[in-house]
N, C-alpha and C positions, 0 to 999 in steps of 0.2 A: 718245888713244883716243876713238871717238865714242862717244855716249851708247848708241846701239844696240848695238855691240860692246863696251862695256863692262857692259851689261845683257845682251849673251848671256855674256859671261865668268864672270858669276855663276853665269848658270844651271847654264849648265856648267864645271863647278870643275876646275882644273889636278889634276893627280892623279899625277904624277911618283912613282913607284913606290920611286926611291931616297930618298924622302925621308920616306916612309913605311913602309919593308917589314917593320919588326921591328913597328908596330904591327897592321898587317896580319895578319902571323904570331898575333899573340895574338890578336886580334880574331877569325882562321877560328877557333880553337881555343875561344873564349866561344862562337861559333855554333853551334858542334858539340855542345856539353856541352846548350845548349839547344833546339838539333833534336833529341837524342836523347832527350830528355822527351818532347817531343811523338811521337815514333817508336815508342816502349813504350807510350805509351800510349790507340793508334789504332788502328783497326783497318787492316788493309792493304790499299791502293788500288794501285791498278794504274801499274805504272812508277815505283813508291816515291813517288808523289805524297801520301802522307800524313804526309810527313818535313818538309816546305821552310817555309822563312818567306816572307812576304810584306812588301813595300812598304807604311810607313802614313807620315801626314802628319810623324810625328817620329821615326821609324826603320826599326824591322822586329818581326815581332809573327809569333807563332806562330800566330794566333785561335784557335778554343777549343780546350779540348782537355777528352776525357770524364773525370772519376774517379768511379766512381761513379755516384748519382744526381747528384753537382754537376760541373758544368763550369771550368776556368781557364785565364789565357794568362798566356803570357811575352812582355812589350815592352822592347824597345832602343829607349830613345830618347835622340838622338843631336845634341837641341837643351839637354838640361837634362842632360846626361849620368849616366841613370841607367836602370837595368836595375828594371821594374813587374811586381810577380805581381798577379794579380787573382782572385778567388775569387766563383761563383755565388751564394755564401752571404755575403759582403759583406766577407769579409776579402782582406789586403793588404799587400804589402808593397816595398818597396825597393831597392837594392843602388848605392853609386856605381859608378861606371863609372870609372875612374882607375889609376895603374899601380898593376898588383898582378898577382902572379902567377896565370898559369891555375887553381895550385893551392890558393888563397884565396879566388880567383872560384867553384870550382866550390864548395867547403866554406862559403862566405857565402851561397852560392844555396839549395844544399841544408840547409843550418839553416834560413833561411826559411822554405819550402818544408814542412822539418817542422813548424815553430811555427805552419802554416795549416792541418794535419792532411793534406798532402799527400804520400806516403809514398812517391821511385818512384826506382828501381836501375835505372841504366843502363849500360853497358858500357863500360868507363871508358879504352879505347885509341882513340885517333883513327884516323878511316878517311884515304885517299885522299894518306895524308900522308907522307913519307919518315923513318925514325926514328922512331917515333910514341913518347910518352914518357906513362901514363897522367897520365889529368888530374889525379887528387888525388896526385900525386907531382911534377908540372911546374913546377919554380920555375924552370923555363930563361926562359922567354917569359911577361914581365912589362910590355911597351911599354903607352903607353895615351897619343896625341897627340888632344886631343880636336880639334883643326884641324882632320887628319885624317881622324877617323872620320866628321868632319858633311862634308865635302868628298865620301868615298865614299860616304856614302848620299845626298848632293843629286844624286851621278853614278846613282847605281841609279833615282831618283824620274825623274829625263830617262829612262832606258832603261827603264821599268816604263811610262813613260806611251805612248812608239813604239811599243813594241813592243804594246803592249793594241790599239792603231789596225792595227797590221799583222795581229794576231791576228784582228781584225773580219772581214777580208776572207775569211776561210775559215770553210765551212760543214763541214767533213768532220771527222773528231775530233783534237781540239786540247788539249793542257795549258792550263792554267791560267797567268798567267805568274808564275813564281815563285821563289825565292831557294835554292838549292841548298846546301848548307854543306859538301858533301865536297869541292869543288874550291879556292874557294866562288865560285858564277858564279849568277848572274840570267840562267833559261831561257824559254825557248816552243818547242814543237815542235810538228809539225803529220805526221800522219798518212795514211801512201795508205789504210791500210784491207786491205793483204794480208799476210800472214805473212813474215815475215822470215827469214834461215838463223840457224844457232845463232851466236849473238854467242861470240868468241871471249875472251872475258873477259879474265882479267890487271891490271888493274886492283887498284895498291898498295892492299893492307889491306881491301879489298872483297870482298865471300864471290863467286866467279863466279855463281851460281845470283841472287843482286840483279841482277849486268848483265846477264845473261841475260834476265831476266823485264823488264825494263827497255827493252830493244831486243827483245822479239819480234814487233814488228813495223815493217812499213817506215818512217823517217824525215826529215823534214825537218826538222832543229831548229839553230836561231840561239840567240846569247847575248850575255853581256857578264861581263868577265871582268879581275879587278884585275892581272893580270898574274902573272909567275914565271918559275922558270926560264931558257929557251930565248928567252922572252920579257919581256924586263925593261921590261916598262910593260904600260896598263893598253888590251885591245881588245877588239874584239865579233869573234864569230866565228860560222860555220854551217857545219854540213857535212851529210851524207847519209848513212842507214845504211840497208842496203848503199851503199856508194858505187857509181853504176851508172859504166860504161866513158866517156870522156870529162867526168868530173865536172871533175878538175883542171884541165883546159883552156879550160874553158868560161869566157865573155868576163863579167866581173862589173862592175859601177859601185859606188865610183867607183874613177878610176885610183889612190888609194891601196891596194885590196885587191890581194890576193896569196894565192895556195894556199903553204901552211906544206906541204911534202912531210913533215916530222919529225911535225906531229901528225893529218894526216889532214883538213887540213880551212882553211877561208878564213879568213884574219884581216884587220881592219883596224882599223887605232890608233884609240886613243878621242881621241887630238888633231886625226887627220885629219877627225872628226868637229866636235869642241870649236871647231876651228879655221874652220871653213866658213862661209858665207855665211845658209847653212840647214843649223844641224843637224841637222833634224826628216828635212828631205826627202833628206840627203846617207843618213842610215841607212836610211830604206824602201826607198830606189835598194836600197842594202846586200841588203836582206831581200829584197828583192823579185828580185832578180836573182840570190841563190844560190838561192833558192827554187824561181824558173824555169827552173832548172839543174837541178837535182835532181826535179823532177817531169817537164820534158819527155825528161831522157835515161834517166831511170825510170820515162817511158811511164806517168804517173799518170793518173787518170780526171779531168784537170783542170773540165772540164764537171760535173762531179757535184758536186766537193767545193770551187767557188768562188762568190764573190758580190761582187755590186759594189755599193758602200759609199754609200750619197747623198754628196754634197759629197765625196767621195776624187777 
């Protein structure tokens, strides 16, 4: 391996799904327990943008969140493997990060938590998830590869940092890009600006009236996504909501992508990415071409809501 390719190799870390999915598995379910802190206690933004974690230099990090007159966050970090509360008022606390079950993680957190004077009841059934088992009852899903967990978050730090560039180029209203915990995917979405028809919801363990509010208006939204299912590895995906007529046919780069007829939408493997020459510029191709799918055959106001980027 040359030294180039073996310094992209790092960047982009192998992520074979089989080899990880029970840590995975636990891993959504610690995400969830800690998005829904943050979720109670925010006020509500539009398209549940007040729930998500973000991308930081050593994991993922709820940033502040209100109680009261003080403020605190929740950090995974996924270099020292340990789970950080932090407190306006200067207190603080810890959690390893190691196997143990969801339902030890969530009672270790929430001790904490109360020993900072932070007092907050969250809804204790997992959304988006098949079977869902509450969390302070779940000794099922107890994995904790710490390999693993720093491999998928060095892959979220490549796909947090694309996608912020590709985010650049649109001036029309745009998410934030951010870490999703009900799937659990790393999104950005981009906006025509008109109303949309009622989203027909169905969505496991998700109240319809969240997707609803969620999708009411038109979208263009890309992702990345550790895989599951129908799809046992880990890829970025985009699709359109509404999807206008010729979405699926439409010509995408690179030749590794492919319209998924099962979920609605375009995927391409995060190897065929990993694997490339340039991964940076093989996913904007990505982004940028279901994008131009989805606005020119839904007759978006492209003129309005783009901008060209110095140095792009």
């Amino acid at each position: 391996m040359t030294r180039s390719a073996a310094s992209r190799s790092e960047a982009w870390p192998s992520l074979p799904l089989e080899a990880w999915s029970e840590t995975c598995a636990t891993l959504h379910l610690w995400t969830q327990i800690v998005g829904k802190i943050r979720l109670v206690q925010s006020p509500w933004i539009n398209h549940s943008w007040h729930v998500t974690l973000y991308i930081t230099a050593r994991g993922l990090s709820t940033s502040p969140i209100p109680y009261g007159d003080r403020t605190f966050q929740i950090d995974f970090d996924f270099i020292e493997h340990k789970l950080a509360i932090q407190s306006s008022d200067g207190g603080g606390a810890t959690l390893r990060l190691e196997p143990q079950s969801v339902a030890a993680f969530y009672q270790g957190l929430m001790e904490r938590m109360s020993r900072l004077g932070l007092q907050v009841d969250i809804h204790k059934l997992p959304n988006e998830v098949a079977d869902p088992i509450r969390f302070d009852q779940d000794q099922t899903h107890r994995a904790y590869d710490r390999e693993y967990a720093n491999r998928f978050w060095r892959a979220l730090v490549q796909a947090d940092r694309v996608f912020k560039a590709f985010r650049a180029r649109f001036i029309g209203k745009c998410s934030p890009v951010h870490f999703f915990w009900g799937a659990p995917d790393l999104a950005v979405t981009r906006f025509s600006g008109r109303r949309a028809p009622e989203h027909p919801g169905g969505i496991p363990h998700l109240p319809d009236w969240v997707t609803r509010e969620a999708y009411s208006h038109e979208v263009s939204s890309c992702g990345f996504w550790p895989g599951g299912g129908s799809v046992p590895y880990a890829a970025f995906y985009a699709y359109a909501y509404p999807e206008p007529a010729g979405f699926s046919e439409a010509t995408i780069r690179p030749a590794a992508a492919f319209y998924s007829d099962e979920l609605g939408e375009f995927l391409l493997p995060y190897d065929a990415v990993r694997e490339s020459d340039s991964p940076d510029a093989t996913l904007l191709d990505f982004l940028q071409t279901t994008y131009e799918a989805a606005a020119n055959l839904g007759q978006w106001d492209r003129s309005a809501l783009e901008r060209s980027v110095p140095g792009s």
